[in-house]
C-alpha positions in Angstrom: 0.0 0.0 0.0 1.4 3.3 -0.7 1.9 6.1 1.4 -0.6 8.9 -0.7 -3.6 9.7 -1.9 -3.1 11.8 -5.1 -6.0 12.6 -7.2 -5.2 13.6 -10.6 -8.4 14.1 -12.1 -11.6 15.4 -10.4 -13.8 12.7 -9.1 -17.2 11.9 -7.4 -17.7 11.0 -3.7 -18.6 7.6 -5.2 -15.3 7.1 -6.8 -13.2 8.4 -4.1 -14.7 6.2 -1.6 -14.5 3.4 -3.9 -10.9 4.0 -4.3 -10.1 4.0 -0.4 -12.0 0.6 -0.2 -10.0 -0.8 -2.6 -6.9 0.1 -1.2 -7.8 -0.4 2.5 -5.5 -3.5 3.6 -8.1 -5.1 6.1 -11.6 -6.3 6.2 -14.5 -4.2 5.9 -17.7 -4.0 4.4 -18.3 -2.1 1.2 -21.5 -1.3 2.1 -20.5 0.5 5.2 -18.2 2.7 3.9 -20.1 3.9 1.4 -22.9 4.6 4.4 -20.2 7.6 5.0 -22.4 9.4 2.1 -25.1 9.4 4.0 -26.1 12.5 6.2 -25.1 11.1 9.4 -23.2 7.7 9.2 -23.7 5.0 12.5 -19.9 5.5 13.7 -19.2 1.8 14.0 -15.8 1.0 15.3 -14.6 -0.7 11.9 -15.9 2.7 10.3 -13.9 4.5 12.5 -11.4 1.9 12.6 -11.0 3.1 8.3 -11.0 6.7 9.2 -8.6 6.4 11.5 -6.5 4.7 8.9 -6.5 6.9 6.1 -6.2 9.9 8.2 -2.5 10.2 8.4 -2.4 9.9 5.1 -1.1 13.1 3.1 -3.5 14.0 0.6 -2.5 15.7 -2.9 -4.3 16.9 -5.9 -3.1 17.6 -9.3 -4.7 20.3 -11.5 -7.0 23.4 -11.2 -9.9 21.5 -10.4 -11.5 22.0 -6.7 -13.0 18.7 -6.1 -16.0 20.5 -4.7 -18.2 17.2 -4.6 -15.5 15.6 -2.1 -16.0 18.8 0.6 -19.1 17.1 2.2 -17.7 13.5 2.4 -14.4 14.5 3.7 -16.0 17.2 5.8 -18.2 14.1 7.2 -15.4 12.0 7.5 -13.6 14.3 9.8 -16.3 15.0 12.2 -16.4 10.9 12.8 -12.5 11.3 13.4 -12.9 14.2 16.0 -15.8 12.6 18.1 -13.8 9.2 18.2 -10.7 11.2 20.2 -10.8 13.3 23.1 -9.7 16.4 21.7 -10.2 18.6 18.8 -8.6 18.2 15.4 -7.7 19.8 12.7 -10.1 18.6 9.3 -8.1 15.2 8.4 -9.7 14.6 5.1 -8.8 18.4 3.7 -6.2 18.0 0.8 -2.9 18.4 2.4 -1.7 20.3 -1.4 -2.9 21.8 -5.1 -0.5 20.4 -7.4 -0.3 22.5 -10.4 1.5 21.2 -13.6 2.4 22.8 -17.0 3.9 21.4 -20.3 7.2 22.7 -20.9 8.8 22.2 -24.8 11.9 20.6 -23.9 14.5 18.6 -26.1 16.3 15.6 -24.3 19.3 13.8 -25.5 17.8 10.8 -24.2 14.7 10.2 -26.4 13.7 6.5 -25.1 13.4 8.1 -21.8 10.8 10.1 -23.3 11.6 13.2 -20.8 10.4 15.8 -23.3 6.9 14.2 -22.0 7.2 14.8 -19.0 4.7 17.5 -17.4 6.8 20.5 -15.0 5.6 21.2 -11.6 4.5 25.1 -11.8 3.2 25.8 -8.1 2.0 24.0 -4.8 -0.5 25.3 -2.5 0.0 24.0 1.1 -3.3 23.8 3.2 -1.7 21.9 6.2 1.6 21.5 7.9 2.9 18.7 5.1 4.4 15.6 7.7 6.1 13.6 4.5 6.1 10.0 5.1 9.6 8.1 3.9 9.4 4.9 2.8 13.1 4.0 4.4 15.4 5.4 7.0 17.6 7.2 5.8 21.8 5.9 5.9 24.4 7.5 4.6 25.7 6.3 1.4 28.4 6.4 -0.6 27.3 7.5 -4.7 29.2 5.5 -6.9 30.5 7.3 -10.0 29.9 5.5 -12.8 32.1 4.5 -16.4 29.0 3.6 -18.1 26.1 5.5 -19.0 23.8 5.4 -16.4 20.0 5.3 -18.6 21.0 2.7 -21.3 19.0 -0.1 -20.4 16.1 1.6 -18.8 12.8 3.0 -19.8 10.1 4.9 -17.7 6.4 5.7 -18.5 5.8 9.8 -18.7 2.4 9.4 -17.4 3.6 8.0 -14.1 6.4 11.0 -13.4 6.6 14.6 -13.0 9.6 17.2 -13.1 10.7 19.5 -11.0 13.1 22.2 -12.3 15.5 23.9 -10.0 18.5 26.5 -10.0 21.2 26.7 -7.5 23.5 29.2 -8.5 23.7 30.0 -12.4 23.1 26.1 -13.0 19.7 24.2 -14.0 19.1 20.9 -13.5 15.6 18.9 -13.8 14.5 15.8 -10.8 12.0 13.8 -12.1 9.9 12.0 -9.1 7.3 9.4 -9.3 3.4 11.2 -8.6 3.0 8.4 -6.2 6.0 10.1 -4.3 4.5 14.0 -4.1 6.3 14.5 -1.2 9.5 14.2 -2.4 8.9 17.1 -5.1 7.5 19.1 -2.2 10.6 18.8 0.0 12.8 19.9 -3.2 10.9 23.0 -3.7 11.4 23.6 -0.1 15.2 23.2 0.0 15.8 24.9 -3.9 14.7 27.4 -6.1 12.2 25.9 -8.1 11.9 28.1 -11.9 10.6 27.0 -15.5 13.0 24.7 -16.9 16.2 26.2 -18.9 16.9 25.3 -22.6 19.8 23.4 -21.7 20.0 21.8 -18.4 23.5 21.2 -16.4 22.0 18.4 -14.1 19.6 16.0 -14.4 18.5 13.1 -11.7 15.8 10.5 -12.2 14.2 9.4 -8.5 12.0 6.4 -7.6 13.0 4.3 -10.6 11.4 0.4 -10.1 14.8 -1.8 -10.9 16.2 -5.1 -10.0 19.3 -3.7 -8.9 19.6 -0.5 -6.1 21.2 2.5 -7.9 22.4 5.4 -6.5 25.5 6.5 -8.6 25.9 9.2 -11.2 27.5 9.7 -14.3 29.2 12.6 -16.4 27.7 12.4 -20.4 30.4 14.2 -22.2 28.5 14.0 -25.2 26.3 16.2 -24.9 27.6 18.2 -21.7 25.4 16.9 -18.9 25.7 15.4 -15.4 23.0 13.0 -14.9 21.9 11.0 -11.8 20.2 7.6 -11.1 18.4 6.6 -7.9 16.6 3.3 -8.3 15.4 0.3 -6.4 13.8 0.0 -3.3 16.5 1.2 -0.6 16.7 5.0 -1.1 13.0 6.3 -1.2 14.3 8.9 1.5 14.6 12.5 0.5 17.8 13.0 2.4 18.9 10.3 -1.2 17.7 12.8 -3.4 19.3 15.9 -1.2 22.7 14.4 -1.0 22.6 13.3 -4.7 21.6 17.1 -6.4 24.9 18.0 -4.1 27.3 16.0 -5.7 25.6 16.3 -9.3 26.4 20.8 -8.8 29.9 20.0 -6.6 30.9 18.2 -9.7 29.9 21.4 -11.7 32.2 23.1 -9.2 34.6 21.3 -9.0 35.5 21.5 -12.8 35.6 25.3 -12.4 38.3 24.8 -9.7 35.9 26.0 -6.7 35.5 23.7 -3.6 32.7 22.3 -2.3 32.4 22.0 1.7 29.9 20.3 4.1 29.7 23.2 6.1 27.7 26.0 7.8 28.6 29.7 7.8 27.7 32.2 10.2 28.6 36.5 9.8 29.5 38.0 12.9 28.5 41.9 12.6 30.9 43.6 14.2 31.0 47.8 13.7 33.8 47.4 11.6 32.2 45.0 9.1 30.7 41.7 9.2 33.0 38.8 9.8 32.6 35.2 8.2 33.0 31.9 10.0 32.9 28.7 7.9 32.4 25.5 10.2 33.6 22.2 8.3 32.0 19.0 9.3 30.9 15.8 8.1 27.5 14.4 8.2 25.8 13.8 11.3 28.6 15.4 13.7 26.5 18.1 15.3 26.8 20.8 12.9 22.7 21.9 12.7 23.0 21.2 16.4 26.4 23.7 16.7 24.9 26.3 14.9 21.5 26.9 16.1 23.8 27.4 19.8 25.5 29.8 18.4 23.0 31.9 16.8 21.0 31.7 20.1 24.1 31.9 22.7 24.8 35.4 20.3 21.4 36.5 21.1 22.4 36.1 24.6 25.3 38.0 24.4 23.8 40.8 22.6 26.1 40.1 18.9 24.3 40.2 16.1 24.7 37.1 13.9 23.3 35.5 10.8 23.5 32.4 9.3 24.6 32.3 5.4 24.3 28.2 4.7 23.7 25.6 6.8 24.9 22.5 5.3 26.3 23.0 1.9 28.5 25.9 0.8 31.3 26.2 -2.2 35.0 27.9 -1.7 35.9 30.6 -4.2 39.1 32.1 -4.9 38.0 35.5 -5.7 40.3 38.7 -5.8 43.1 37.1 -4.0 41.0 35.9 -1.2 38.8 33.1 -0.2 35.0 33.5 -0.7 31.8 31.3 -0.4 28.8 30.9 -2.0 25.3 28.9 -1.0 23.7 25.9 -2.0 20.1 26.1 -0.7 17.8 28.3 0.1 16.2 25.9 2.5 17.9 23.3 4.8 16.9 19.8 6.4 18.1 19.3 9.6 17.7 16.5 12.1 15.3 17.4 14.8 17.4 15.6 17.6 19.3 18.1 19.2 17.5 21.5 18.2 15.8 23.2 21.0 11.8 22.5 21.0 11.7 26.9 21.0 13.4 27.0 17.7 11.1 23.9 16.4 8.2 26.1 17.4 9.1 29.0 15.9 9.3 27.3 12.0 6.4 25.3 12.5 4.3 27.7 10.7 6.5 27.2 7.6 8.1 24.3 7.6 7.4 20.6 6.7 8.4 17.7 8.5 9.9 14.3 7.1 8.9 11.1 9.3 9.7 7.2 8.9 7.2 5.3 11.0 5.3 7.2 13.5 9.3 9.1 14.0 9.2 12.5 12.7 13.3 13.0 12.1 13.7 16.1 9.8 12.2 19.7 9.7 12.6 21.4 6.6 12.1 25.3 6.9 12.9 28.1 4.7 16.4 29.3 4.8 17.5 32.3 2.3 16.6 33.5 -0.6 18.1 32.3 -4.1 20.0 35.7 -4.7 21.6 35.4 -1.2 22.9 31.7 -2.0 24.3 33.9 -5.2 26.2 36.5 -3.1 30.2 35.7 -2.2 31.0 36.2 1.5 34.7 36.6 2.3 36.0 34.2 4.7 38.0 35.1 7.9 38.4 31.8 9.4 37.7 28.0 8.9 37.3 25.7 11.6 36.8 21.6 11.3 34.3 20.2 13.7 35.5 17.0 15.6 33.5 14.8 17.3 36.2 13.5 19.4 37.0 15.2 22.7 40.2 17.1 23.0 42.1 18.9 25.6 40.5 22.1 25.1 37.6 22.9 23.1 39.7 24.5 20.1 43.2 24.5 18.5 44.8 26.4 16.6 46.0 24.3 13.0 49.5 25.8 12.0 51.3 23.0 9.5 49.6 22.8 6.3 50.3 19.1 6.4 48.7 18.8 9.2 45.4 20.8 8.0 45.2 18.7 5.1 45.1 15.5 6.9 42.6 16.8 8.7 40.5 17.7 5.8 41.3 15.2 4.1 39.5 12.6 7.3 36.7 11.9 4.8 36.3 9.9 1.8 34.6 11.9 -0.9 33.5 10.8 -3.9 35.8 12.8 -6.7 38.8 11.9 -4.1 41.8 13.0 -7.1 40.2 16.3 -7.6 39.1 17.3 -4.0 42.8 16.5 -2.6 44.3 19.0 -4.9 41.6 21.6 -4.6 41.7 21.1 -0.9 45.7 22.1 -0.7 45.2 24.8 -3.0 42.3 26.2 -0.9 44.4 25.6 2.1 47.7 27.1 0.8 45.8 30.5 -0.3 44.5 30.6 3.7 48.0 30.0 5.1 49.2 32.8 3.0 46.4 35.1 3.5 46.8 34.5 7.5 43.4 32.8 7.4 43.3 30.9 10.9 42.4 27.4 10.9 41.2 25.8 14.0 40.2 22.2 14.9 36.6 22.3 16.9 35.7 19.7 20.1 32.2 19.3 19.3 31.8 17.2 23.0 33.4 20.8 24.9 31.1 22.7 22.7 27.9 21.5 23.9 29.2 23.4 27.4 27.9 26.9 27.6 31.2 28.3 28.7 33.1 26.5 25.9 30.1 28.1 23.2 31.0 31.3 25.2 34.8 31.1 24.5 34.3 30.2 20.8 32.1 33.0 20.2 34.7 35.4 21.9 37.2 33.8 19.6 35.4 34.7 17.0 34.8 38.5 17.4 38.6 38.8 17.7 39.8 37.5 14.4 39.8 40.0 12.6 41.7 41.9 14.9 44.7 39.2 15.0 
């Protein structure tokens, strides 16, 4: 049983119920779920039992149409699910989303993909907090790059897919996601600018391709100029997958223009004298979200004024004889383990969760705006965030050797490249009397520590 409802066509009460009874997994009988047309349906607990059901369940709708013959049913449907629990809801059976489509003439070097038939998603209009269900936890993964073209031997049906076209910088790149898996092309419009497809895209990715085999590798097609991306089986329906994948796809981009891509956040410190820029290198899943919603709220505290430029991905520029970044998203996707239950409150109203299970692990929330992911901001130190605890809660890196190795920790998928960019980047800082610093992330979680590190921060620029 999937995880949706997704209507793409408008329908009658009729239809709609017969749909649900079709797809309900456990005994009931037809007749008494159709008596939910009726004015005032005998709540029987195996009704209630099918409400209950389908009420988690997000709810999408494709086209202009309103579905005005549903409001009654689902309107009747709710008020059974509010009298069977002891406190008020919000309406259950109210579409979660209006999916709105549009043809776009494209031209695809890959014509027995049929892409060009493809239908672009051209708006979304949220009615309730979307909670996006994932079919699999999400594990990090290595993405394989691949010697072979990637879309040889497979084929897709157009009807069954939509795409969603994004820009992150001055690139364009297309994701094509199944409809049965809305909430995937929700949570990309919520991390990246989402505009009408380009002429000529730089990226492309397919998502939530049925295969034999589990894919997730991608593939440079020299031909004709492209990066294109493959995720398909059934281990990576996560959108953390498809996150991690449009990442590498544009850090290969990147990379080729001799800029370097960094798991990182950045915060600028506004001092009188100009703002100053903190990039905070870390891997996945060492406490970096975590690290920087402490400092943006231990600044509050202390009365600096602080913003944060990107929180998870960022790319290195060398730019006028110094050492710039630039953005990735304008949204970000952070674990909520860790973040304060005030700061969870506060993006509620625009965010959208991801959960596996009945666990909700991810908030997504607006972040920046596309021209501010566009915008270079100078750097004035780097710091590498260690999960291992060390004598003091900082040190200060001094041997370029010894800052590569650091750097260097991580296995990245275009290792050749990133090892030279890497010492470049980190040559240009030693020069330019860029500090480097090794971060405890264990002393960090201290307030005095978070206290210390924010003091060392205003004083950078000084020397």
């Amino acid at each position: 049983m999937k995880h949706e409802i997704l209507l793409e066509e408008a329908c009658t009460a009729e239809k709609f119920l017969s749909y649900l009874y079709h797809q309900y997994p456990y005994d009931i009988e037809e007749k008494m779920v159709f008596s939910l047309l009726e004015k005032d349906p005998y709540p029987h607990p195996a009704l209630l039992n099918f409400i209950d059901y389908y009420a988690a369940f997000p709810k999408y709708r494709i086209g202009d149409e309103h579905h005005e013959q549903l409001d009654p049913l689902c309107a009747a449907m709710s008020r059974l699910y509010q009298s069977n629990k002891s406190a008020l809801h919000l309406h259950a059976f109210q579409f979660d989303a209006d999916v709105h489509i549009r043809s776009y003439k494209i031209t695809s070097p890959y014509a027995h993909l049929c892409l060009n038939k493809i239908p672009f998603l051209s708006g979304i209009h949220l009615h309730t907090l979307p909670i996006l269900s994932m079919d699999q936890p999400y594990i990090p993964t290595e993405i394989i790059k691949s010697d072979s073209f990637l879309y040889k031997n497979i084929s897709i049906d157009a009807d069954d897919f939509l795409a969603v076209s994004i820009r992150i910088s001055d690139m364009h790149g297309i994701v094509y996601v199944p409809k049965t898996q809305m909430g995937i092309a929700i949570a990309v419009c919520m991390i990246y600018e989402s505009v009408p497809p380009s002429t000529d895209a730089d990226f492309i990715l397919l998502y939530g391709l049925s295969a034999r085999e589990d894919t997730y590798a991608y593939y440079f097609d020299s031909t004709n100029g492209i990066y294109i991306g493959l995720i398909a089986g059934q281990r990576y329906h996560h959108f953390q997958y498809v996150m991690q994948m449009i990442t590498v796809l544009y850090n290969a981009i990147c990379i080729e223009k001799k800029d370097l891509p960094i798991q990182a956040c950045m915060l600028s410190i506004h001092r009188d004298d100009g703002d100053e820029g903190i990039v905070i290198i870390a891997d996945e899943q060492s406490g970096k979200s975590e690290l920087c919603a402490a400092l943006r709220t231990c600044c509050q505290h202390m009365h600096i004024s602080c913003d944060c430029i990107f929180e998870n991905c960022g790319i290195l520029h060398f730019l006028d004889n110094d050492i710039s970044a630039t953005g990735i998203q304008i949204g970000a996707c952070v674990s909520i383990f860790g973040l304060p239950k005030e700061r969870i409150l506060q993006m509620l109203p625009f965010c959208a969760l991801l959960k596996h299970r009945d666990e909700v692990t991810h908030i997504l929330f607006p972040f920046t705006s596309w021209k501010e992911t566009c915008r270079f901001h100078k750097v004035h130190a780097c710091f590498y965030l260690s999960r291992h605890k060390m004598e003091k809660s900082y040190r200060m890196i001094h041997q370029l050797s010894e800052a590569q190795q650091l750097f260097l920790k991580d296995r990245v998928p275009y290792e050749d490249a990133m090892q030279e960019l890497i010492h470049q980047f980190l040559t240009i800082m030693m020069i330019n009397d860029i500090p480097i610093h090794e971060l405890s992330m264990p002393h960090l979680r201290k307030k005095k520590h978070l206290k210390q590190f924010i003091q060392l921060c205003m004083q950078i620029k000084d020397g």
